[in-house]
Each structure stands twice: as C-alpha cells, then as structure tokens.
N, C-alpha and C positions, 0 to 999 in steps of 0.2 A: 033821896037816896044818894048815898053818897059813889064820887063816882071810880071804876075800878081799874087797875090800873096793872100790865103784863110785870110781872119779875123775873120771871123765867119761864123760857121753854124746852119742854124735853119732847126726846124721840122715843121714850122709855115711858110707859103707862103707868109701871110698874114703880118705878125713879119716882113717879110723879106725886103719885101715892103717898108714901114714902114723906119726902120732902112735907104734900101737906096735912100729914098726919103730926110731922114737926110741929110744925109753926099752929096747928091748931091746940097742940098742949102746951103750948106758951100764950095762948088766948089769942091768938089771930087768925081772924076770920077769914077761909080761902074758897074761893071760886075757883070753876078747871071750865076752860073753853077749847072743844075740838078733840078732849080725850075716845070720842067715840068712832068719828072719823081715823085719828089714828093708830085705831085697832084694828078697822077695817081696810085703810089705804094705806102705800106707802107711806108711812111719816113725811117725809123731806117734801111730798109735793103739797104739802098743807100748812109746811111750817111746823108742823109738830104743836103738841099740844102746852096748852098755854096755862098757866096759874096765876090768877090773880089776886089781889087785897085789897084793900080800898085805899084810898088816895092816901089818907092819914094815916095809916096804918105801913107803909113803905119803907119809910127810914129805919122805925122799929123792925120789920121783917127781913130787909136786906143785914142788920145789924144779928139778929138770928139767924140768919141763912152761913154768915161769915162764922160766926163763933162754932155754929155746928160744924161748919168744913163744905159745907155745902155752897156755898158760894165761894169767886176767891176775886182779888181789885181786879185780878185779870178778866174775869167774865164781865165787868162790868164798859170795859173797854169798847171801842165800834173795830170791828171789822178791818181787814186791808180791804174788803170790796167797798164796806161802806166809806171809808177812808177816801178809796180812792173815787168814788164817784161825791164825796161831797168835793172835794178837790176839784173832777171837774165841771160840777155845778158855779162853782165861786167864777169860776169867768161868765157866766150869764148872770147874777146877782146884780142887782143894786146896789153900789158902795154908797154910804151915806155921809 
C-alpha cells in the first residue's frame, strides 16, 4: 500500500468535505484522519482534521487544490513559529 501523505488541514469538517469531494472528481483518492475527534473536541487541540492522498498522488492534488483556489504558494510555506524554532534548532545540528 502505498503510503499517505497530510496536504492539508482544516478546522472546518464541513471545508473538509468540500475540498475532498474536489479532488475525488478529479480521480484522487482522499483519506480524512481525526474528522471525528474534531467534531467532538476543540479543533486546534488535535490539530484539526487532516486529508490525505497517497504519496504519488500529491503533486497532482496540490496542483488541483491551487487551480481550484483552494490552495495558495502561501499555504504551502512554514510558519513564523516553525521558522523560528528551526532557526533555533540549527545551533544544535550537525554542520557537515
């Protein structure tokens, strides 16, 4: 099996829906991890619910998710948190 891989996550069950109702009438195959936890719990403390596609299937889906509007280069960015904490990871790293 091949193996699968997060493209996006919403706080929105609803959004989520939505989204892989898209990309499955463009023939891509979508997994949802956590949609049921976050109907029942806060979203944000679980991360929010997750959609996945299989590995090969990514490039093709992020490239439908952009054309739909649903995606933008900006989502695909890291974070200022995660920014800044790989930032201060690189002083304990290994330079090779």
């Amino acid at each position: 099996m091949s193996k699968l891989v997060t493209i996006r996550t919403f706080h929105s069950n609803s959004e989520l829906e939505l989204v892989k109702m898209y990309l499955e009438s463009l023939d891509i195959a979508c997994f949802t991890q956590d949609e049921i936890f976050n109907r029942l719990y806060v979203p944000s403390a679980i991360g929010g619910a997750k959609l996945k596609v299989r590995e090969e299937d990514v490039e093709q889906a992020v490239a439908y998710l952009m054309e739909g509007g649903y995606l933008s280069p900006e989502d695909l960015e890291p974070s200022a948190g995660i920014k800044f904490v790989d930032k201060f990871l690189d002083k304990f790293r290994k330079k090779s």
